[in-house]
VOPAGU-2260 file (C-alpha; in pm, 1 decimal, decimal comma):
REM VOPAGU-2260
SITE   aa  ch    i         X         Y         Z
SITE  UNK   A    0       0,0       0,0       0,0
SITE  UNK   A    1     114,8     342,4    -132,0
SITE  UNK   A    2     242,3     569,7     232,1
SITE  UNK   A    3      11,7     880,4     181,2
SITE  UNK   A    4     182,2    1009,7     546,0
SITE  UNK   A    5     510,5    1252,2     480,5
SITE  UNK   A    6     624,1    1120,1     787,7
SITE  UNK   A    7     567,4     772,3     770,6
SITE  UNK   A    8     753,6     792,3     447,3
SITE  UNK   A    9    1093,4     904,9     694,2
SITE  UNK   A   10    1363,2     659,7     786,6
SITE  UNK   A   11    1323,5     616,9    1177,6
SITE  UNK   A   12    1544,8     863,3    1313,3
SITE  UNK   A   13    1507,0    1109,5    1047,5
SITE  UNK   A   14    1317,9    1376,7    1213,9
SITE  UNK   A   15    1557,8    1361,6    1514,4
SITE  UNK   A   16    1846,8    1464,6    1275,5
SITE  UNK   A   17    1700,3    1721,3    1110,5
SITE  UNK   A   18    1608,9    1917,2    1439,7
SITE  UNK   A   19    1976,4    1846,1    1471,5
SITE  UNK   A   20    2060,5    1989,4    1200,4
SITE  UNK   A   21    1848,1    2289,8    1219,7
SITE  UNK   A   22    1988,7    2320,7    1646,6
SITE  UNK   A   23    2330,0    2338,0    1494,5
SITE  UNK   A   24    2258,2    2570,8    1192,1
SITE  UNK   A   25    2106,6    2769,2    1494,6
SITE  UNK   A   26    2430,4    2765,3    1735,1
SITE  UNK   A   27    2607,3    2864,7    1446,8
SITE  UNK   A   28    2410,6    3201,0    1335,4
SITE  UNK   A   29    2479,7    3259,0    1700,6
SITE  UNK   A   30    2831,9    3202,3    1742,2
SITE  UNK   A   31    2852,1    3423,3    1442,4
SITE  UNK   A   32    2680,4    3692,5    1589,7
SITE  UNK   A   33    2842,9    3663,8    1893,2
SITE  UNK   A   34    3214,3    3688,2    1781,4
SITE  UNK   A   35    3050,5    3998,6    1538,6
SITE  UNK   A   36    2955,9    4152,1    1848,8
SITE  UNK   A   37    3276,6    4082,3    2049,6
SITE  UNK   A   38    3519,0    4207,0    1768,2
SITE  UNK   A   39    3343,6    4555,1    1717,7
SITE  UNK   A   40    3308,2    4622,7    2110,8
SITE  UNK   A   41    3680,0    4536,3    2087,9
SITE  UNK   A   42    3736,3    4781,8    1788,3
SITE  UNK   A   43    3519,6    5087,6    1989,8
SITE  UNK   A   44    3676,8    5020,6    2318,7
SITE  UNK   A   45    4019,8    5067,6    2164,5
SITE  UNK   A   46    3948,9    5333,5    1955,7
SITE  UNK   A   47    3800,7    5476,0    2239,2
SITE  UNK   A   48    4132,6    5440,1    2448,4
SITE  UNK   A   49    4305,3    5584,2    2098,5
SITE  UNK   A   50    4082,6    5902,0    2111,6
SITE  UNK   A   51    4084,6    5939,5    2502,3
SITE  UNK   A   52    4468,7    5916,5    2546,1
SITE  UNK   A   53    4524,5    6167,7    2284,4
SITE  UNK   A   54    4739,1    6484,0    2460,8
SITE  UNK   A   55    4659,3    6301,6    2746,4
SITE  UNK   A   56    4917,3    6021,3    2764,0
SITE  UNK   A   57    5081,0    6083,0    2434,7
SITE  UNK   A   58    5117,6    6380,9    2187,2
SITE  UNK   A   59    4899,8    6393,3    1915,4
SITE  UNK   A   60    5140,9    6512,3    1714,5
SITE  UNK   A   61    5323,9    6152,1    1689,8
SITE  UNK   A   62    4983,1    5954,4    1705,6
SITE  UNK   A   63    4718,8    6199,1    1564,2
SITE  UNK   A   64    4376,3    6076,7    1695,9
SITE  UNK   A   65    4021,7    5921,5    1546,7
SITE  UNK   A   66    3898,3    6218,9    1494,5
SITE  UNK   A   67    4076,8    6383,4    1345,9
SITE  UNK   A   68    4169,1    6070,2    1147,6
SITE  UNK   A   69    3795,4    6042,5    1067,6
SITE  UNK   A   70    3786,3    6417,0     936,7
SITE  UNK   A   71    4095,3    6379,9     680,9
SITE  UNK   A   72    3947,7    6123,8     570,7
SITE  UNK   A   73    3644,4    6300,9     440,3
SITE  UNK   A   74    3879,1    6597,9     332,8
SITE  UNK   A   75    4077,2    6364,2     173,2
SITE  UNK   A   76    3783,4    6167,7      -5,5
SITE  UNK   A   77    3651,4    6525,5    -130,8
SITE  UNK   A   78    3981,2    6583,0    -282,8
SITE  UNK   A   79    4185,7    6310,5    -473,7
SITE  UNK   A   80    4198,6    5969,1    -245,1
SITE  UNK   A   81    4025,0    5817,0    -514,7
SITE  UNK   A   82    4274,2    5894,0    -764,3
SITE  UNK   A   83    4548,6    5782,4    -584,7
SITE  UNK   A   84    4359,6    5495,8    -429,4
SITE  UNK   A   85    4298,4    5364,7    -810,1
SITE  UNK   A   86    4707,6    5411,5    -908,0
SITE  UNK   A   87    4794,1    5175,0    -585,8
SITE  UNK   A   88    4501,0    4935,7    -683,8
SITE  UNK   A   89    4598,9    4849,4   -1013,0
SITE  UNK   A   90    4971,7    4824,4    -971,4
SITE  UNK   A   91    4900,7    4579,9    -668,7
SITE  UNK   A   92    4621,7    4404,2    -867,6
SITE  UNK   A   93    4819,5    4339,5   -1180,0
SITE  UNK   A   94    5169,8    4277,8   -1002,9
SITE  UNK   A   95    4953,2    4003,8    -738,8
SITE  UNK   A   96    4783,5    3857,9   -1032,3
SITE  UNK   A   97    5077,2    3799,5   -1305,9
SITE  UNK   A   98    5292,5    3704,8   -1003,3
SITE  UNK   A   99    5092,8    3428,6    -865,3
SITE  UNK   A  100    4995,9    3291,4   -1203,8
SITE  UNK   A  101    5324,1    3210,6   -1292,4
SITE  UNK   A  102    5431,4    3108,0    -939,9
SITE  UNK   A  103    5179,6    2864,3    -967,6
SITE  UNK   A  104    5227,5    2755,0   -1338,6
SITE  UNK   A  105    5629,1    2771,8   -1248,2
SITE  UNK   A  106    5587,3    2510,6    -906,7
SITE  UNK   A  107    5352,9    2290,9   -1105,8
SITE  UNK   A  108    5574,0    2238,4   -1361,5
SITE  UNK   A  109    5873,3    2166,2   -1186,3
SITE  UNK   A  110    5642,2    1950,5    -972,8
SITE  UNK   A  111    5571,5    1743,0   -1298,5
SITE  UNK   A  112    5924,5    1794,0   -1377,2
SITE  UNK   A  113    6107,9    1630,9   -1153,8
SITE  UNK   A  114    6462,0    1618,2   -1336,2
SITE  UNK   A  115    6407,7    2066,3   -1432,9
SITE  UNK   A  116    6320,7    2100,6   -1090,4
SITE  UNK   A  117    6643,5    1915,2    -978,6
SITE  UNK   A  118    6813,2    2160,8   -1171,5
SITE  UNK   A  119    6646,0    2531,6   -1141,4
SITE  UNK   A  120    6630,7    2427,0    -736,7
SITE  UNK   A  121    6960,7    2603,5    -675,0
SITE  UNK   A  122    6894,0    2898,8    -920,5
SITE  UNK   A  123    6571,2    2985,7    -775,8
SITE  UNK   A  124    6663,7    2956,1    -432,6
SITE  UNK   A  125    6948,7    3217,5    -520,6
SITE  UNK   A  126    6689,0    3463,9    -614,4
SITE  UNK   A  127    6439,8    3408,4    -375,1
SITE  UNK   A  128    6777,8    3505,0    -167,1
SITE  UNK   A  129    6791,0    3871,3    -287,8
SITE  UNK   A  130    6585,6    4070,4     -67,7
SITE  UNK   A  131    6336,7    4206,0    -300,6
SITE  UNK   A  132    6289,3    4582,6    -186,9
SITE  UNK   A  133    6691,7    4611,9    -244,4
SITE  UNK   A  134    6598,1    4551,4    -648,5
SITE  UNK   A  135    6314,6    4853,0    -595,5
SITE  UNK   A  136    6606,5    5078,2    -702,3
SITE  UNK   A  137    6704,1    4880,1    -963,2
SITE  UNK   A  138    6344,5    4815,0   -1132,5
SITE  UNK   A  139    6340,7    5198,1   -1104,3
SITE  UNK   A  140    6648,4    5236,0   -1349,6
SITE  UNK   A  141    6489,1    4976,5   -1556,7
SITE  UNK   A  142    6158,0    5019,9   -1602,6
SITE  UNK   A  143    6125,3    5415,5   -1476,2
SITE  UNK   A  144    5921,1    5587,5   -1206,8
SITE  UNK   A  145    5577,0    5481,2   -1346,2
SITE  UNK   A  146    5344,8    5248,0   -1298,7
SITE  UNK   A  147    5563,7    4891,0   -1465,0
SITE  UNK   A  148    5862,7    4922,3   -1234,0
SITE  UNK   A  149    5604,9    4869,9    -926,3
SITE  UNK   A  150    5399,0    4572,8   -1101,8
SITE  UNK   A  151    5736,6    4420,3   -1144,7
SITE  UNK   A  152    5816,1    4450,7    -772,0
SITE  UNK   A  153    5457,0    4349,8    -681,9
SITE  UNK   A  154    5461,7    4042,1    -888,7
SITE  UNK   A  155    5792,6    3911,5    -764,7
SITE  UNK   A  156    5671,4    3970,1    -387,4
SITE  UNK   A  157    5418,1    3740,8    -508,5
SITE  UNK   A  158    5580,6    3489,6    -689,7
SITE  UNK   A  159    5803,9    3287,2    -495,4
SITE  UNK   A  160    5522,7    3278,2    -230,7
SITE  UNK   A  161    5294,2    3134,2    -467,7
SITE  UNK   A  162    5616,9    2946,1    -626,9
SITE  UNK   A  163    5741,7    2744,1    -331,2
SITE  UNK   A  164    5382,6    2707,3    -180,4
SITE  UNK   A  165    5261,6    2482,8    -515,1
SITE  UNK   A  166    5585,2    2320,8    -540,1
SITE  UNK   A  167    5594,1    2186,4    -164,2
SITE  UNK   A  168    5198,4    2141,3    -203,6
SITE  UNK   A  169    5240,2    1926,1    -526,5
SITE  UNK   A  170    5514,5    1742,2    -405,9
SITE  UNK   A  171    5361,7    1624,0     -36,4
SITE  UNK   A  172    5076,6    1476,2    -195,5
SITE  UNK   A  173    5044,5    1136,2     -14,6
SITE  UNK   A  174    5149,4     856,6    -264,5
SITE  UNK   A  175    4877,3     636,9    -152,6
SITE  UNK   A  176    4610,6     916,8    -299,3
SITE  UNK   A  177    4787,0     839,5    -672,1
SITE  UNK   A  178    4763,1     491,6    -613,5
SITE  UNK   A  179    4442,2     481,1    -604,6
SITE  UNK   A  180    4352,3     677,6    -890,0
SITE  UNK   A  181    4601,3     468,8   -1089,2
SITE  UNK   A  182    4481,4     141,8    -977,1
SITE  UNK   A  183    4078,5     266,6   -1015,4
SITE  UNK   A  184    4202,5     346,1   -1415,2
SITE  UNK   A  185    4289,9     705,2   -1379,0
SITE  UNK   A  186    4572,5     804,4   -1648,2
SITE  UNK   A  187    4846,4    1064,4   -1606,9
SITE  UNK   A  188    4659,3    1411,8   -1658,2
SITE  UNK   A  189    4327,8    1286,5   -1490,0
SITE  UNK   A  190    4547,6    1190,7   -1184,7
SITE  UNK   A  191    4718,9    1524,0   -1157,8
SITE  UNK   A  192    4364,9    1709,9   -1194,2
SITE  UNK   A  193    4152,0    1505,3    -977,8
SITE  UNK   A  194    4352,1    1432,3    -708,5
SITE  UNK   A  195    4706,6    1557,9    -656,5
SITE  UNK   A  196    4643,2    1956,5    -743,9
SITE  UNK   A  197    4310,0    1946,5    -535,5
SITE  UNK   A  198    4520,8    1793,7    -247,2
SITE  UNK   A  199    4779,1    2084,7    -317,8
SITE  UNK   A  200    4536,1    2382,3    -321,4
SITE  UNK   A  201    4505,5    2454,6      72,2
SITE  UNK   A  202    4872,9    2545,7      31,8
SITE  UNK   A  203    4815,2    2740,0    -298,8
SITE  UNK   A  204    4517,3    2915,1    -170,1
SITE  UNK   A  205    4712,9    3008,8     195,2
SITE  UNK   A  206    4957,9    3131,7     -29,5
SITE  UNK   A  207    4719,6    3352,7    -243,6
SITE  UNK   A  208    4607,8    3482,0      65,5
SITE  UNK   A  209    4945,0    3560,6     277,7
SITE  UNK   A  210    5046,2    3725,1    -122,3
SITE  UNK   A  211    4833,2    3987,1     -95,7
SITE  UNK   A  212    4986,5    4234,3     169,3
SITE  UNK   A  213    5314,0    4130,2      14,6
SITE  UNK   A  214    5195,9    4255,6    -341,0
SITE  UNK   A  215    5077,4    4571,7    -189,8
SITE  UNK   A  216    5381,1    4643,0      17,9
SITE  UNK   A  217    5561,8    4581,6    -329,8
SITE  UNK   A  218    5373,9    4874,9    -529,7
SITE  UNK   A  219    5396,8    5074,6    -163,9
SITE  UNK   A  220    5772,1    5061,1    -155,0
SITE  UNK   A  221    5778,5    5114,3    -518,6
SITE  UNK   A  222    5608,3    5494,7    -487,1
SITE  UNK   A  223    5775,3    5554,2    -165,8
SITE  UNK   A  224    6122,3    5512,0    -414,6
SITE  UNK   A  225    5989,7    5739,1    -680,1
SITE  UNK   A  226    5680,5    5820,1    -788,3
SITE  UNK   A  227    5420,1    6112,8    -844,8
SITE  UNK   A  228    5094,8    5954,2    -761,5
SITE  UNK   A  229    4957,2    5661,6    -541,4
SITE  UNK   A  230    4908,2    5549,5    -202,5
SITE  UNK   A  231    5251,4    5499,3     -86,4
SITE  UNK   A  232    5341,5    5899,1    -228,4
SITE  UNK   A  233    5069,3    6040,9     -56,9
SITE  UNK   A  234    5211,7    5876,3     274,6
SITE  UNK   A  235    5574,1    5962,1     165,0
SITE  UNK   A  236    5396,7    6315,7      93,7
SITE  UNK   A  237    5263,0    6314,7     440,1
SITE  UNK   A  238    5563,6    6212,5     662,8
SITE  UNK   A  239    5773,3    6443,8     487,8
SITE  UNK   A  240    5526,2    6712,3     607,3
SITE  UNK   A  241    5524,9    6556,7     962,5
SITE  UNK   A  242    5154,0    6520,4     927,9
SITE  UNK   A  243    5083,1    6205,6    1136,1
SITE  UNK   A  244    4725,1    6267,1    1049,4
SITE  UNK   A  245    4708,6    6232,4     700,3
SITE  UNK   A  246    4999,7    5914,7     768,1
SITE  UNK   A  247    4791,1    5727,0     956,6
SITE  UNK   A  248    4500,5    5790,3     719,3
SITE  UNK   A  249    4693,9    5616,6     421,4
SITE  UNK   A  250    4826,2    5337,4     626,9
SITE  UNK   A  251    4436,0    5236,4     758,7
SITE  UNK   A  252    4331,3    5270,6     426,9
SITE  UNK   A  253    4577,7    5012,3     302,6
SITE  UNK   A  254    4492,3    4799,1     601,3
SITE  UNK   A  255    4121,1    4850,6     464,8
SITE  UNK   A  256    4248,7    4731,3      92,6
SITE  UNK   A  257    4425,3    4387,9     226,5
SITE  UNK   A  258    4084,9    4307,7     436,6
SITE  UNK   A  259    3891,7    4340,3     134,8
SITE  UNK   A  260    4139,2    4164,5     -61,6
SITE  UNK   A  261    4140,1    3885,6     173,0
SITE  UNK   A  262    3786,5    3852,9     198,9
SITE  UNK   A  263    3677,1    3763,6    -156,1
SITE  UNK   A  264    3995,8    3511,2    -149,4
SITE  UNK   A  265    3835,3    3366,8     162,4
SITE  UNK   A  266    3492,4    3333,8     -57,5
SITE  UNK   A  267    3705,1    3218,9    -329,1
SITE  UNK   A  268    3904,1    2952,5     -90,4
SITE  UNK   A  269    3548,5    2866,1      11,2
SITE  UNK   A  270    3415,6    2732,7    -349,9
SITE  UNK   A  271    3773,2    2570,2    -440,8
SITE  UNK   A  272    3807,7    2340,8    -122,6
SITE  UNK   A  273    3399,0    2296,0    -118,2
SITE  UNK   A  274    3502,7    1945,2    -125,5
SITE  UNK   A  275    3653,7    1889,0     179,5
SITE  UNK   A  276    3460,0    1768,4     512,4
SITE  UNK   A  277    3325,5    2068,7     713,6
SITE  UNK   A  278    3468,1    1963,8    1062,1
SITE  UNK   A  279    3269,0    2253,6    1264,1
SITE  UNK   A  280    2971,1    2056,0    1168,1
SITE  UNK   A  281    3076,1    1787,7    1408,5
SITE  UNK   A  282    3237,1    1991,6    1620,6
SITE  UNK   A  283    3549,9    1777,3    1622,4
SITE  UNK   A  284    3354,7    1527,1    1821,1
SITE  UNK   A  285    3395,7    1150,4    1734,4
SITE  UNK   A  286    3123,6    1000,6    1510,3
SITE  UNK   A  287    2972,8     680,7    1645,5
């Protein structure tokens, strides 16, 4: 006989886990809420302290204040932050992007490579051994006081993050994970597609992520070197001037710039490792 009943058609058991389910989804929206609410008290009770100890327990002069942070900052959007805000964006955004594409493409194929990798090992650790801002002098010379010679310095700051991270990703794949795929009929390219680079890409995306204050800081010390727009010469500008104010200004707006960066790479890490387990569903309790 046909079950007409929705829930006599259930598995026994079945409603109990969904109200578990729907408990946890619950707890969750809370504990989201609640470390919401704990990080911006935090943020207004120090900013608080910030504004209160101003000429009070230090000179504003050396730490300017909220306030009067708050109010360049509208001056300062009225004027030309946008302008400069756009220069610093675009060398950081090009330099990040071009630099992690080929540290990636680079580390996966001397990961493939084995033999090339033997052999560019020593090379490439003898650049990554140059400290990069002491070429920011250099890629001046070469490639002038525009925009290209602090791409170039951006990109490299990303590279040999993104380089190295692949490369020790790709090559601490467990050998047990090939295998399998090579025993359940997977050839060559569907092996390195299916299962060794998604096995590698927490490392990649980590990298991605820790690459983006090191791309900025690249086009940052870039303008500080030489440059007539952007960011980093409005902060040069500033200090030069002795006005904390407007320093501090261009240094939290940078700070704003990385959060926003790292946000949609968070999203972004989010739908690339969708695959793996989501452990704060069990709360790292064992499953009996």
């Amino acid at each position: 006989m046909a079950v007409t009943e929705v829930g006599a058609a259930l598995p026994p058991g079945a409603a109990n886990v969904e109200d578990d389910v729907k408990a946890w989804e619950a707890e969750e929206r809370r504990g989201k809420w609640r470390l919401m609410t704990v990080r911006v008290v935090l943020a207004v009770v120090l900013l608080s302290v910030w504004e209160y100890g101003t000429d009070r327990w230090f000179d504003a002069l050396w730490f300017s204040s909220p306030l009067r942070v708050a109010r360049h900052f509208v001056s300062w959007v009225q004027e030309d932050l946008f302008f400069h805000l756009i220069i610093t964006l675009r060398e950081t955004f090009i330099g990040y992007t071009a630099g992690t594409v080929l540290g990636i493409m680079t580390g996966v194929l001397l990961a493939r490579f084995a033999f090339v990798g033997k052999v560019m090992d020593p090379f490439i650790l003898a650049l990554n051994g140059i400290p990069r801002i002491a070429l920011a002098p250099l890629f001046i010379i070469w490639f002038g006081i525009g925009e290209p010679s602090k791409i170039v310095l951006a990109g490299m700051l990303s590279f040999f993050l993104c380089f190295y991270a692949t490369l020790s990703g790709l090559r601490s794949v467990d050998a047990a994970y090939i295998s399998i795929a090579r025993v359940m009929g997977a050839n060559e390219r569907q092996t390195f597609f299916k299962v060794v680079l998604p096995a590698a890409s927490p490392w990649i995306i980590t990298a991605m992520k820790v690459s983006v204050p090191f791309a900025l800081v690249g086009a940052i010390v870039g303008e500080f070197m030489a440059a007539t727009a952007g960011l980093g010469f409005k902060i040069q500008l500033y200090t030069a001037q002795f006005d904390t104010t407007g320093a501090v200004t261009g240094v939290l707006v940078l700070m704003v710039v990385v959060i926003v960066f790292n946000t949609a790479l968070n999203r972004l890490e989010q739908h690339v490792l969708r695959w793996r387990p989501d452990t704060s569903a069990t709360g790292g309790s064992e499953v009996h």
